[in-house]
C-alpha positions in Angstrom: -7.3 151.4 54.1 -6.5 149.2 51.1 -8.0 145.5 50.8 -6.6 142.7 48.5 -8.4 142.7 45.9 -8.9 138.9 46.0 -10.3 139.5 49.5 -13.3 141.5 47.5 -13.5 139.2 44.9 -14.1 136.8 47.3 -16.6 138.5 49.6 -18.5 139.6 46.6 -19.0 136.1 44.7 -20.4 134.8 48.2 -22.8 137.4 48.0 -24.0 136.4 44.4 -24.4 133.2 46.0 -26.7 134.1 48.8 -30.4 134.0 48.3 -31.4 136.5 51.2 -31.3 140.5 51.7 -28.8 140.4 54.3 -25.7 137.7 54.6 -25.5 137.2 58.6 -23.4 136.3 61.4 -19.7 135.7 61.5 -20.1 135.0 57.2 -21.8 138.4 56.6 -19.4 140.2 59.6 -16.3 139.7 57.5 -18.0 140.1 53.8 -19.7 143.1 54.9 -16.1 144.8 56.6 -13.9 143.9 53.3 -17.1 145.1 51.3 -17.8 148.4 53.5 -13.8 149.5 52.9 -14.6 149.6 49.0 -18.0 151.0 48.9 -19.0 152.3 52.4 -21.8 154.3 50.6 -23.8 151.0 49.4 -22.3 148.8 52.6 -23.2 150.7 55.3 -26.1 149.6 56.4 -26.1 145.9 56.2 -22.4 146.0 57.9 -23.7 148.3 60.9 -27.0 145.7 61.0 -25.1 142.6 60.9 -22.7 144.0 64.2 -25.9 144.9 65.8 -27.6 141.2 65.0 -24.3 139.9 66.4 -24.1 142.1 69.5 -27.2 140.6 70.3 -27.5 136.5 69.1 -23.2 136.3 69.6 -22.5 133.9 72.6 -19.3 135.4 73.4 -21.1 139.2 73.5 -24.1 137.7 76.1 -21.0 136.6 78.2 -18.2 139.8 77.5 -20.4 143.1 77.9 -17.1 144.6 76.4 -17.4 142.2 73.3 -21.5 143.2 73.0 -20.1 147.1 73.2 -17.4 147.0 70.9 -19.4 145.7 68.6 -22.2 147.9 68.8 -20.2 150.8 69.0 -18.7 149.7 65.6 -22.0 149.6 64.3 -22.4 153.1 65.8 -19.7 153.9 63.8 -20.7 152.4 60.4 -24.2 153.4 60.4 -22.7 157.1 60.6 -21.7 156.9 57.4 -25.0 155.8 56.0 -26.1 158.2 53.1 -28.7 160.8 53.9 -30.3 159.8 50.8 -30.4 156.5 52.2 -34.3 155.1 53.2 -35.7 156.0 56.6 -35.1 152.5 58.0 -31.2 152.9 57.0 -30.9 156.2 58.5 -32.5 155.1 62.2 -30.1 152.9 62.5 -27.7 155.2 64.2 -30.1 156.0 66.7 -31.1 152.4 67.1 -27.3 151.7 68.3 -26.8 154.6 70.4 -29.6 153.6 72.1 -28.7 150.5 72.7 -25.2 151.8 73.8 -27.2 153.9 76.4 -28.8 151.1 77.6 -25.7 148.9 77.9 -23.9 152.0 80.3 -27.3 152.1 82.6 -27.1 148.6 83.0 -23.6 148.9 83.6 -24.2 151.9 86.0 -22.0 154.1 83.7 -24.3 156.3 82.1 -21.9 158.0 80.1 -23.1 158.8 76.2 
C-alpha cells in the first residue's frame, strides 16, 4: 500500500510535536496507520495499543459491539506484526487482544476464536 508522502510528513511532524510516549485517540489512530504502512516494524505496537485504547474509551465502540470488534481485531492484526525482538510488554499485546476478542464473543454468546 503506498501513502502520500505528504501524508507521512505530516503524521511524523505531529509526532515531534507531542510531548508523551504514545499520541492517542482519533489524532494518534490516523498518525499511527499512515506511520505503521512505512515502518510497521517500529509502529506496530503503539498503532495496535492506540485501537485497543479506542475499543475501549470510544463512544461509538461502547454503543456498536461491531465498531469495539473491528477495532480490536485490527489491533489483533497489527500487534502480529510486532518484532520478536520487540520488549515483552510489546509482544503480549497480541494475546492481550485476542483475549479481549474472546471475551467480546462470550458476551456476545458466540464463542467462536
Amino acid at each position: 500500500m503506498s501513502v502520500h508522502k505528504d501524508l507521512v510528513l505530516k503524521a511524523r511532524m505531529r509526532l515531534m510535536g507531542h510531548n508523551e510516549r504514545i499520541l492517542t485517540g482519533e489524532e494518534g489512530l490516523w498518525v499511527y496507520r499512515i506511520l505503521f504502512t512505512v515502518s510497521p516494524r517500529v509502529h506496530a505496537y503503539k498503532l495496535a495499543y492506540v485501537l485497543r485504547e479506542l475499543s475501549e474509551t470510544d463512544p461509538r465502540a461502547a454503543r456498536v459491539p461491531e465498531v469495539r470488534r473491528a477495532l480490536l481485531e485490527e489491533a489483533r492484526a497489527v500487534a502480529a506484526r510486532i518484532p520478536a525482538d520487540a520488549p515483552a510488554h510489546q509482544r503480549r499485546m497480541w494475546d492481550h487482544t485476542v483475549a479481549e476478542l474472546r471475551d467480546i464473543e462470550r458476551r456476545l454468546g458466540r464463542a467462536q476464536l
